[in-house]
FIMAR-485919 format. One record per residue (C-alpha): x, y, z; residue number from 1; residue in three letters. Coordinates in nm, 3 decimals, always signed. Example, Ala and Ser with C-alpha at 12.3 -4.5 7.8 and 13.67 -1.06 7.14 Angstrom:
<sites>
SITE       u       v       w pos code
SITE  +1.230  -0.450  +0.780   1  ALA
SITE  +1.367  -0.106  +0.714   2  SER
</sites>
This chain:
<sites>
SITE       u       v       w pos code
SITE  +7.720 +12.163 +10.492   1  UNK
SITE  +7.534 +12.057 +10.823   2  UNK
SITE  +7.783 +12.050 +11.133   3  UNK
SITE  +7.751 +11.703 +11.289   4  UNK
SITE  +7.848 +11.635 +11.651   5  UNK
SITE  +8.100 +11.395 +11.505   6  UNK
SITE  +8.285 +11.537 +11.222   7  UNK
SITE  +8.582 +11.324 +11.068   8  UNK
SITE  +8.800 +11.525 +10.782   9  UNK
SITE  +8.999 +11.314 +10.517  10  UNK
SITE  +9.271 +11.423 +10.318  11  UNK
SITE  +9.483 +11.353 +10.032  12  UNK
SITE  +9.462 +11.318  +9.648  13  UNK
SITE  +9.709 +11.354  +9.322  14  UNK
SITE  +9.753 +11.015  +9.261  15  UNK
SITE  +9.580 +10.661  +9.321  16  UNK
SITE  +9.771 +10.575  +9.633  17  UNK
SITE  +9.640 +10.879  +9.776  18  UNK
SITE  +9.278 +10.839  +9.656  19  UNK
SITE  +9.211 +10.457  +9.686  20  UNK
SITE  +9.291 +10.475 +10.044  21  UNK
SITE  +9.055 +10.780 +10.128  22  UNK
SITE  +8.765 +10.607  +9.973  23  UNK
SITE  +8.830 +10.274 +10.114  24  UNK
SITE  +8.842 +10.496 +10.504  25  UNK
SITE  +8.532 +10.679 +10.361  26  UNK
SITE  +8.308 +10.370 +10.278  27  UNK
SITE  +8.432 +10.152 +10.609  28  UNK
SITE  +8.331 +10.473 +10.824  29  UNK
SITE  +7.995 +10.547 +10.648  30  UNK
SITE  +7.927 +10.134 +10.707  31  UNK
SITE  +8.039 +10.140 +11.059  32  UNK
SITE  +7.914 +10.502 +11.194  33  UNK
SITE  +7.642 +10.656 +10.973  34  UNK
SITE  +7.556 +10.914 +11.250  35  UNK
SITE  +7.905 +11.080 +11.176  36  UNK
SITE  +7.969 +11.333 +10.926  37  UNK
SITE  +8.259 +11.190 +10.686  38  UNK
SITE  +8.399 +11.515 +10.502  39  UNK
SITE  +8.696 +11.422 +10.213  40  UNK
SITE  +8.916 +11.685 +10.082  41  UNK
SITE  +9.119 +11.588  +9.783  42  UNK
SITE  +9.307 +11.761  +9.481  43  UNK
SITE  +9.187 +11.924  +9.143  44  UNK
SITE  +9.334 +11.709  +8.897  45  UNK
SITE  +9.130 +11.463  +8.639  46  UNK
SITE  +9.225 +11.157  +8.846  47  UNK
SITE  +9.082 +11.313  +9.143  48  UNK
SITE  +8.754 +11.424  +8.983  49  UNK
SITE  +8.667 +11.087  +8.819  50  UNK
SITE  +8.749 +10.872  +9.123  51  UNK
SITE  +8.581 +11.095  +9.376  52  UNK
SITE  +8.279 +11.118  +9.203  53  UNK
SITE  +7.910 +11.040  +9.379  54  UNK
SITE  +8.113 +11.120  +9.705  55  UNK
SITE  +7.878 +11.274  +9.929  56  UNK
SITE  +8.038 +11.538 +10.155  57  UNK
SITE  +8.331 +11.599  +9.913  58  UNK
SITE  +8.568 +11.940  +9.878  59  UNK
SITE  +8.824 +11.979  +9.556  60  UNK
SITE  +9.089 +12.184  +9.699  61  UNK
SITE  +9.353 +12.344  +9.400  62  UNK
SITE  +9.697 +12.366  +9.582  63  UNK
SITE +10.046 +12.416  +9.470  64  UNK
SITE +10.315 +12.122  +9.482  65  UNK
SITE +10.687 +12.230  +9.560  66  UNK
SITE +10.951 +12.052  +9.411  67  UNK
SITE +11.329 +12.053  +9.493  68  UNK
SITE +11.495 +12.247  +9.263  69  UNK
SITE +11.422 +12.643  +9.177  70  UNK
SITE +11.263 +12.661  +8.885  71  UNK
SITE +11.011 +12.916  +8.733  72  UNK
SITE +10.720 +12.633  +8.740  73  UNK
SITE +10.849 +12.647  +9.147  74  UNK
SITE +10.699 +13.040  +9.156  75  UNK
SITE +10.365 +12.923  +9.004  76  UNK
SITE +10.348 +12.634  +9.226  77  UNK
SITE +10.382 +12.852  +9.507  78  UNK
SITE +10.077 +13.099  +9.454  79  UNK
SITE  +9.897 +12.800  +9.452  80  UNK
SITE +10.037 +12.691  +9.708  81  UNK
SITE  +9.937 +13.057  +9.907  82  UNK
SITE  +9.580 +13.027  +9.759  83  UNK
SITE  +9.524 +12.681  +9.900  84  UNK
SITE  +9.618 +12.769 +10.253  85  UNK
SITE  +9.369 +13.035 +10.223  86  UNK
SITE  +9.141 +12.821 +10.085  87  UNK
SITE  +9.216 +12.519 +10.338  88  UNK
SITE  +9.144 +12.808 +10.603  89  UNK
SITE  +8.780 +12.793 +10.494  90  UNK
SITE  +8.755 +12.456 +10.479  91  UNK
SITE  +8.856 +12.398 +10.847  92  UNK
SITE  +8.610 +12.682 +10.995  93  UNK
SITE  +8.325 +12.553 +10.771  94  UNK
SITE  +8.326 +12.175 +10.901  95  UNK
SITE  +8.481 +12.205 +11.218  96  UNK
SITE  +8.645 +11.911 +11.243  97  UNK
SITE  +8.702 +11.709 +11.544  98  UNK
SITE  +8.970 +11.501 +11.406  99  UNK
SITE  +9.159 +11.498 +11.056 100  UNK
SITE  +9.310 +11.178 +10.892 101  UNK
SITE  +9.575 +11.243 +10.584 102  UNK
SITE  +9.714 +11.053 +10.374 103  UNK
SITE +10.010 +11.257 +10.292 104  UNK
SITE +10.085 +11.429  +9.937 105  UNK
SITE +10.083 +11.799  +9.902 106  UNK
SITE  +9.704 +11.818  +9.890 107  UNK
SITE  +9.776 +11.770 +10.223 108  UNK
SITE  +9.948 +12.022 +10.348 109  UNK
SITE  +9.777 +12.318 +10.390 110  UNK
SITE  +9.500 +12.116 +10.549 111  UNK
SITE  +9.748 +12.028 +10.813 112  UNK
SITE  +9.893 +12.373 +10.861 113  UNK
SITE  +9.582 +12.507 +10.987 114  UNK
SITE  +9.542 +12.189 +11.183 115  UNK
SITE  +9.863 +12.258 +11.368 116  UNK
SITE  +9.749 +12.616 +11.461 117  UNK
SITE  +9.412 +12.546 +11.606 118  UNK
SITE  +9.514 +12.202 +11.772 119  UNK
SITE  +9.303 +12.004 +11.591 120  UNK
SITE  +9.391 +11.615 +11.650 121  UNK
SITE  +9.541 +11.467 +11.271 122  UNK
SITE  +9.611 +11.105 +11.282 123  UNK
SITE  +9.856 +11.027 +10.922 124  UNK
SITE  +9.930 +10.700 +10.725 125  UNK
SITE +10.264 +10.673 +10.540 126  UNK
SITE +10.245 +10.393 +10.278 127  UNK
SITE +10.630 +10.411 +10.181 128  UNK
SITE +10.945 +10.284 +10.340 129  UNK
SITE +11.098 +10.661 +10.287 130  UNK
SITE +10.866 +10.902 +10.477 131  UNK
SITE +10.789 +11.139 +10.270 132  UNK
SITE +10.830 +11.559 +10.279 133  UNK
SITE +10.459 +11.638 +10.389 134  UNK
SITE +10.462 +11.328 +10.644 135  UNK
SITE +10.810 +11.480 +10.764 136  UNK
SITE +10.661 +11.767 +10.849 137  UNK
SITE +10.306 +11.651 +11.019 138  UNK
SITE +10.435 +11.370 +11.230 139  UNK
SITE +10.549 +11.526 +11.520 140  UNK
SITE +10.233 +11.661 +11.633 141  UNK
SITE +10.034 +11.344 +11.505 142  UNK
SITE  +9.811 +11.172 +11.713 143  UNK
SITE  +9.894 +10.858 +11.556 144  UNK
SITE +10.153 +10.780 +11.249 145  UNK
SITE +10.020 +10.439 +11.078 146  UNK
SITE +10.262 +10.323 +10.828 147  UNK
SITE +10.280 +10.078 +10.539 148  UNK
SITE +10.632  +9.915 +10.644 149  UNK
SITE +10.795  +9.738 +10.946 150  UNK
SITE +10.837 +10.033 +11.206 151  UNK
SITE +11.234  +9.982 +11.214 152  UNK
SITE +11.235 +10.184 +10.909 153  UNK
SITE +11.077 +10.486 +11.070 154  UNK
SITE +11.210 +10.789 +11.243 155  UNK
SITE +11.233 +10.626 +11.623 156  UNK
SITE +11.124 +10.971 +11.785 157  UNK
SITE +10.792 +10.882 +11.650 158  UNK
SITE +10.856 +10.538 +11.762 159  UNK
SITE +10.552 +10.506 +12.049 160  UNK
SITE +10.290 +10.609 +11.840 161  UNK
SITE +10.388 +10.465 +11.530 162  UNK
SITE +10.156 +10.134 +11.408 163  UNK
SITE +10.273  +9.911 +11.149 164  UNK
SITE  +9.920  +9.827 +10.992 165  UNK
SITE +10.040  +9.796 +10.616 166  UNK
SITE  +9.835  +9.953 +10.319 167  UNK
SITE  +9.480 +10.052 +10.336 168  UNK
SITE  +9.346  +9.806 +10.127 169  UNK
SITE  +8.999  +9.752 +10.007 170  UNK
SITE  +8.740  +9.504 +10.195 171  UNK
SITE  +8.690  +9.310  +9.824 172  UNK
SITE  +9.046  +9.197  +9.832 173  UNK
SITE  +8.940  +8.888 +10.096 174  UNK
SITE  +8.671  +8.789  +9.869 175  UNK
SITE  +8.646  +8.860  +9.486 176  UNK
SITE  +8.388  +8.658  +9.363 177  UNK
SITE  +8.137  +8.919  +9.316 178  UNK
SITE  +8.401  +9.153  +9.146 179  UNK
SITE  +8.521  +8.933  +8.847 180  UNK
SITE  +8.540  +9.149  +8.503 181  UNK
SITE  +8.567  +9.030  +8.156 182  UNK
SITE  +8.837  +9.101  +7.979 183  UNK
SITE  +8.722  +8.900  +7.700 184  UNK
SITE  +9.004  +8.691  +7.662 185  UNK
SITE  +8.886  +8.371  +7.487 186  UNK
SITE  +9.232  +8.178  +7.484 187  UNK
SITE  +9.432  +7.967  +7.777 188  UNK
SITE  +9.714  +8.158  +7.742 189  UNK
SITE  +9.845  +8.273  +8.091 190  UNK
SITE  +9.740  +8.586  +8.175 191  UNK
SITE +10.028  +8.913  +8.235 192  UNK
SITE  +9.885  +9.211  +8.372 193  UNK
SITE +10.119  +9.549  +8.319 194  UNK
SITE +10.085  +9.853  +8.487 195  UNK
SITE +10.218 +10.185  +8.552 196  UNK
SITE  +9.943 +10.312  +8.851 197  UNK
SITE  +9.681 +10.549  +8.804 198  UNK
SITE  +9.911 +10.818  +8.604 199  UNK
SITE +10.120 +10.526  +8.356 200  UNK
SITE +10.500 +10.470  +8.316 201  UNK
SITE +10.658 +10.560  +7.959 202  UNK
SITE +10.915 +10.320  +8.004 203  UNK
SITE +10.698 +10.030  +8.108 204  UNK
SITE +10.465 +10.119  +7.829 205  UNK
SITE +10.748 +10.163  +7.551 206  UNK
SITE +10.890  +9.776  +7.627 207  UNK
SITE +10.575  +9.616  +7.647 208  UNK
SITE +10.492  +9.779  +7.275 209  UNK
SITE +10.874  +9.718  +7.141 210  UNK
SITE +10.803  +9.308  +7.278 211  UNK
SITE +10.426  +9.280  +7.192 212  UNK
SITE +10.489  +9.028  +6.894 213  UNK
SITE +10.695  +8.807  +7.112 214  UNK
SITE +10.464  +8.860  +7.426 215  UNK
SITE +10.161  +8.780  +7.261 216  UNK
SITE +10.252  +8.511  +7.120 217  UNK
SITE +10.245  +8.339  +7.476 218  UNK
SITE +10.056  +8.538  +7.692 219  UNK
SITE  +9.745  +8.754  +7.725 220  UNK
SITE  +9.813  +9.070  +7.826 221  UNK
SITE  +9.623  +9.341  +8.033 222  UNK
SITE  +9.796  +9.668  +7.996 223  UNK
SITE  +9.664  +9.988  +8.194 224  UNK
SITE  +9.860 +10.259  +7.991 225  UNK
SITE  +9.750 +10.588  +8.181 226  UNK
SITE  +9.651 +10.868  +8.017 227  UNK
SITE  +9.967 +10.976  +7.824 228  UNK
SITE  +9.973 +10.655  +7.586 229  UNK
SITE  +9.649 +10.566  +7.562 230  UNK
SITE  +9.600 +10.698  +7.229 231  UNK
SITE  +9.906 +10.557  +7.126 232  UNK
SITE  +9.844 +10.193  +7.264 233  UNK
SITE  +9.456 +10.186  +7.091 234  UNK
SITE  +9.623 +10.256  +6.778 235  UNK
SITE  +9.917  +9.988  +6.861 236  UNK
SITE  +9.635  +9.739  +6.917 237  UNK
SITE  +9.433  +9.841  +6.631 238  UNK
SITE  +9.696  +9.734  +6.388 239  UNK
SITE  +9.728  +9.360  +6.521 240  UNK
SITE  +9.578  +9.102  +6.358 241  UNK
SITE  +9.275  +8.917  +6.491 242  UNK
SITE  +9.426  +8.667  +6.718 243  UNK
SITE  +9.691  +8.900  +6.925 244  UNK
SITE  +9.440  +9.196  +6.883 245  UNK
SITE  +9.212  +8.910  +7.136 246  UNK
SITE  +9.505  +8.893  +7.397 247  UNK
SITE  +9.595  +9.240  +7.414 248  UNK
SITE  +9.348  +9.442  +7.635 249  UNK
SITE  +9.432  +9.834  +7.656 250  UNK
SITE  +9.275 +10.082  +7.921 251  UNK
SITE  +9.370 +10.426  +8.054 252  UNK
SITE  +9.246 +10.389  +8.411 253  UNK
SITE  +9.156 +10.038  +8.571 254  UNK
SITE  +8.877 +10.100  +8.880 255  UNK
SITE  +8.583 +10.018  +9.029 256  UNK
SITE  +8.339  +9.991  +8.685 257  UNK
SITE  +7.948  +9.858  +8.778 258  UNK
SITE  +8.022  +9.719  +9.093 259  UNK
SITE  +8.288  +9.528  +8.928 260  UNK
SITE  +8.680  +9.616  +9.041 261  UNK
SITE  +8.814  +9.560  +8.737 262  UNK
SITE  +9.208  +9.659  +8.922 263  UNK
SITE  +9.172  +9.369  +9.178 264  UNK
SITE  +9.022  +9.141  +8.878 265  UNK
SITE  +9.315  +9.213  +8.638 266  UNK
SITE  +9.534  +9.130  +8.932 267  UNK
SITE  +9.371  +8.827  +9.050 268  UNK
SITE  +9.330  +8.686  +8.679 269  UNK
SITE  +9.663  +8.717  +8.627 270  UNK
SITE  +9.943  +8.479  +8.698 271  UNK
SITE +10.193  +8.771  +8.692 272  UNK
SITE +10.240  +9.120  +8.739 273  UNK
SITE +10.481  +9.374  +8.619 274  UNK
SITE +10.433  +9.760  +8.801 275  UNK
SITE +10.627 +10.045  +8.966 276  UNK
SITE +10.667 +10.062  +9.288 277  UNK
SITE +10.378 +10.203  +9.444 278  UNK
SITE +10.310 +10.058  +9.815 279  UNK
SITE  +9.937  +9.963  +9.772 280  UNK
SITE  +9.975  +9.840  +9.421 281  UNK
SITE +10.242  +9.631  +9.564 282  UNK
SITE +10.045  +9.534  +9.892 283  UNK
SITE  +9.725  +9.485  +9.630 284  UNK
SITE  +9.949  +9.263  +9.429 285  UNK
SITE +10.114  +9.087  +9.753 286  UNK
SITE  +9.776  +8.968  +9.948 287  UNK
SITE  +9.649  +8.848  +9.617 288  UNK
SITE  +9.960  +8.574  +9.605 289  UNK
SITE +10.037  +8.711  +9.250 290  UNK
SITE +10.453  +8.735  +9.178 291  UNK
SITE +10.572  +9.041  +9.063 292  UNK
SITE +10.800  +9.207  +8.835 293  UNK
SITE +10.885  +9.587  +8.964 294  UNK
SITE +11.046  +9.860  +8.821 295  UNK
SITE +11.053 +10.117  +9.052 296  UNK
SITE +11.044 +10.478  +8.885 297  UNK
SITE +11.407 +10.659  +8.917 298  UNK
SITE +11.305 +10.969  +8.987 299  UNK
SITE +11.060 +10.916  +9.277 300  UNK
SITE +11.077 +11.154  +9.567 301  UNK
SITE +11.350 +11.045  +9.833 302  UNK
SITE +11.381 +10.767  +9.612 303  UNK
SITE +11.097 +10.609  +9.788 304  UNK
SITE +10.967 +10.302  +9.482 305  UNK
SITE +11.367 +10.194  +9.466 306  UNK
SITE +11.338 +10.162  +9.887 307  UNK
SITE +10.968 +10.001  +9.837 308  UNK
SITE +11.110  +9.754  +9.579 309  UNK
SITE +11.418  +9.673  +9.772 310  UNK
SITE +11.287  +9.581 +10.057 311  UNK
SITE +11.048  +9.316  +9.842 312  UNK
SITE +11.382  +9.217  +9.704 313  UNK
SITE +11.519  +9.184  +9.988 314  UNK
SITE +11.285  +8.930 +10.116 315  UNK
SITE +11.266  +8.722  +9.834 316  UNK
SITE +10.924  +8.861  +9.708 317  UNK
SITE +10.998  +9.017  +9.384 318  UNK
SITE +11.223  +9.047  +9.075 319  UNK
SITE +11.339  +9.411  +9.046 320  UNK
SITE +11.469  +9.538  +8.735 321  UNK
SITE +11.609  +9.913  +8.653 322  UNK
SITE +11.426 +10.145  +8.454 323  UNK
SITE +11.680 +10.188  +8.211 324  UNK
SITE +11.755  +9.801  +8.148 325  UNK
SITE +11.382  +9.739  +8.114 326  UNK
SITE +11.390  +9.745  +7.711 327  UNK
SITE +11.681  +9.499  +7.757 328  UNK
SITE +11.545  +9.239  +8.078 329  UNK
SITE +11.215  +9.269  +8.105 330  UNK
SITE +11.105  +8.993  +7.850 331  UNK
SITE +11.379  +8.805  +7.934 332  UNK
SITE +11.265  +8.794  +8.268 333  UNK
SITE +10.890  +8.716  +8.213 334  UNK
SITE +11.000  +8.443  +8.004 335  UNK
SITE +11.233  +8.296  +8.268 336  UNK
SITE +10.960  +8.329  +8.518 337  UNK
SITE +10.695  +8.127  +8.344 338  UNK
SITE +10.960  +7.835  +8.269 339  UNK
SITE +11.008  +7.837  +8.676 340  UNK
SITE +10.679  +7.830  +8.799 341  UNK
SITE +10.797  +7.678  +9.116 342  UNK
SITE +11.009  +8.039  +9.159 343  UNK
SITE +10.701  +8.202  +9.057 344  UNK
SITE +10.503  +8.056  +9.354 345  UNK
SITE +10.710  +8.133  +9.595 346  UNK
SITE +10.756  +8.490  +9.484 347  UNK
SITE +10.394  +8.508  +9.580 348  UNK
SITE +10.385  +8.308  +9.874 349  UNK
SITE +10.693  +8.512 +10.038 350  UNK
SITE +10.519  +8.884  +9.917 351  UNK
SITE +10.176  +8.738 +10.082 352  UNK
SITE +10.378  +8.721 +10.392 353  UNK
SITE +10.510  +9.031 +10.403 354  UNK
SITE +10.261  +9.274 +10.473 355  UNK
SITE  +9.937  +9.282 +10.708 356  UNK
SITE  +9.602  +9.303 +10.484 357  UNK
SITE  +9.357  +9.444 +10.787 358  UNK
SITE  +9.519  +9.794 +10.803 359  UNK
SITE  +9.159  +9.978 +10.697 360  UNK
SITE  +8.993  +9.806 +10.973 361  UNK
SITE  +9.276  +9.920 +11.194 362  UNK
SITE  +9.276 +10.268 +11.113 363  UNK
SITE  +8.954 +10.280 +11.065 364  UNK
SITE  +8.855 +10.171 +11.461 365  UNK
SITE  +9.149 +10.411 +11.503 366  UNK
SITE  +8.973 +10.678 +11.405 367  UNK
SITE  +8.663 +10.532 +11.595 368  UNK
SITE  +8.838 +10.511 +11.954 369  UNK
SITE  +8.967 +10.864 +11.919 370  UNK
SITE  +8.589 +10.927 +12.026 371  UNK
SITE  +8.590 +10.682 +12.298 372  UNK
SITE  +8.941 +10.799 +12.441 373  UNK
SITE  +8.855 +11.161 +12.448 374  UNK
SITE  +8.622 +11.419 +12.571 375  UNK
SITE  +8.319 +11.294 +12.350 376  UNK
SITE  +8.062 +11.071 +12.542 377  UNK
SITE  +8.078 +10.703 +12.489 378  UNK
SITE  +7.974 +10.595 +12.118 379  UNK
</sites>
């Protein structure tokens, strides 16, 4: 890989709200600075293969993921854990970089590590109200901590070079008219779309299939299943008849597909969502207007989707319903929202306000001015 004066590192993978972000920092940077050399480190999984593909400049680093508890999965985890450090070593005296941005997860961490021991400058987003464990651990020596909530709800040691800038959120969100996909709905039913983030949600998935007769009566629905049930929901769908089988679109993974977001389209074609608690999706969700439905996942790290969702809640810009009452509420509640669309509006209106949308052109001149404010020569 050839050194460039200029090098910026990103990190993170696992998951969607790791990836999304990277590639959104990744595209602004190559638009804005060309002459710098943009290297992106993420994890080994599927997800992280099929969304950083064509990524020029791109390392897939296999790393282990502790969790809480001691368990014999925790020992595997851990080898991997030694071999990406060691591997992570390699990556930082091979690109040399002059400045790392992460966005958090255990992909993460080992790329930190050796950050910490040479002194390279890290700058780190948080996109959830509950810092998380690798976050925890990087933030003292960060440069700069951007985070996806009001700073009140962060550690106040960190307090002076903490920025509230929201979620990193793509550029298309201010302007989707060149990003419209067909879903090939035909009707004017109102429009529902489900979702679970890039990996599903079982429970999500299981009451949307135990109410599809009821739900598609009324609405159309767009349902991004994740890989677990996707097999299950084509065959689900296969077996309606003609008319429900036209409102009832089924996909693993919802992206960018020929220049066409098809995520921002099913969320800006819809006139309500229903998701976990995931702080883009919900930021996604928010600067599009759309109301939402949440069901944060129970057994999220720190808790951090009930925190996310409470917060919403808390400010009047979402209806958040339990994971284990979902099977019970959740049509209930869709219902109850469509006869109120004067609730439903302002649901929307109240998330919109919430959060800033500009946060990648925030962190992204960020990451610019660290060259300006340091020992490089004016850009």
């Amino acid at each position: 890989m050839k050194k460039s004066k200029k090098t910026i590192l990103l990190v993170g993978g696992g998951t969607g709200g790791h990836i999304i972000p990277l590639l959104n920092i990744n595209k602004k940077l190559k638009e804005m600075r060309p002459d710098f050399c943009i290297v992106s480190v993420g994890g080994n999984t599927a997800l992280d293969k099929k969304l950083f593909t064509g990524i020029d400049n791109h390392i897939s680093l296999t790393t282990g993921k502790l969790h809480r508890n001691f368990t014999a999965n925790n020992i595997i985890q851990f080898v991997y854990l030694i071999c990406g450090i060691i591997k992570s070593f390699f990556i930082i005296i091979n690109t040399k970089p002059n400045v790392i941005f992460s966005k958090a997860g255990y992909v993460s961490f080992p790329i930190i590590f050796w950050a910490k021991i040479f002194k390279i400058p890290y700058m780190i987003h948080e996109s959830d109200i509950a810092m998380g464990r690798s976050n925890k651990l990087s933030a003292k020596n960060a440069l700069k901590i951007f985070v996806g909530f009001p700073k009140s709800y962060y550690p106040d040691a960190f307090f002076d070079k903490t920025i509230f800038v929201g979620q990193i959120l793509r550029p298309e969100i201010s302007d989707l008219s060149e990003h419209t996909f067909d879903f090939g709905f035909s009707n004017k039913k109102p429009t529902i779309f489900i979702t679970g983030g890039s990996q599903g949600a079982k429970n999500i998935n299981s009451a949307i299939f135990n109410s599809l007769d009821h739900l598609l009566n009324k609405y159309n629905l767009i349902h991004h299943v994740g890989n677990l049930d996707y097999a299950r929901a084509i065959e689900i769908r296969s077996g309606l008849d003609g008319e429900k089988r036209a409102s009832y679109f089924v996909t693993e993974l919802l992206t960018n597909t020929n220049s066409k977001d098809s995520l921002l389209s099913a969320i800006n074609q819809s006139e309500l969502v229903v998701l976990r608690s995931s702080a883009t999706t919900l930021a996604e969700v928010s600067a599009l207007k759309k109301p939402i439905i949440t069901v944060p996942y129970k057994h999220a790290a720190s808790d951090h989707q009930m925190k996310n969702a409470l917060y919403y809640e808390k400010e009047h810009a979402a209806v958040v319903l339990n994971d284990d009452e979902i099977n019970d509420k959740l049509t209930t509640e869709i219902d109850h929202l469509f006869k109120n669309p004067e609730e439903m509006k302002r649901l929307g209106n109240n998330a919109f306000k919430l959060l800033p949308i500009d946060g990648l052109d925030r962190v992204v001149d960020e990451i610019i001015n660290f060259f300006r404010n340091s020992k490089y020569e004016e850009l």
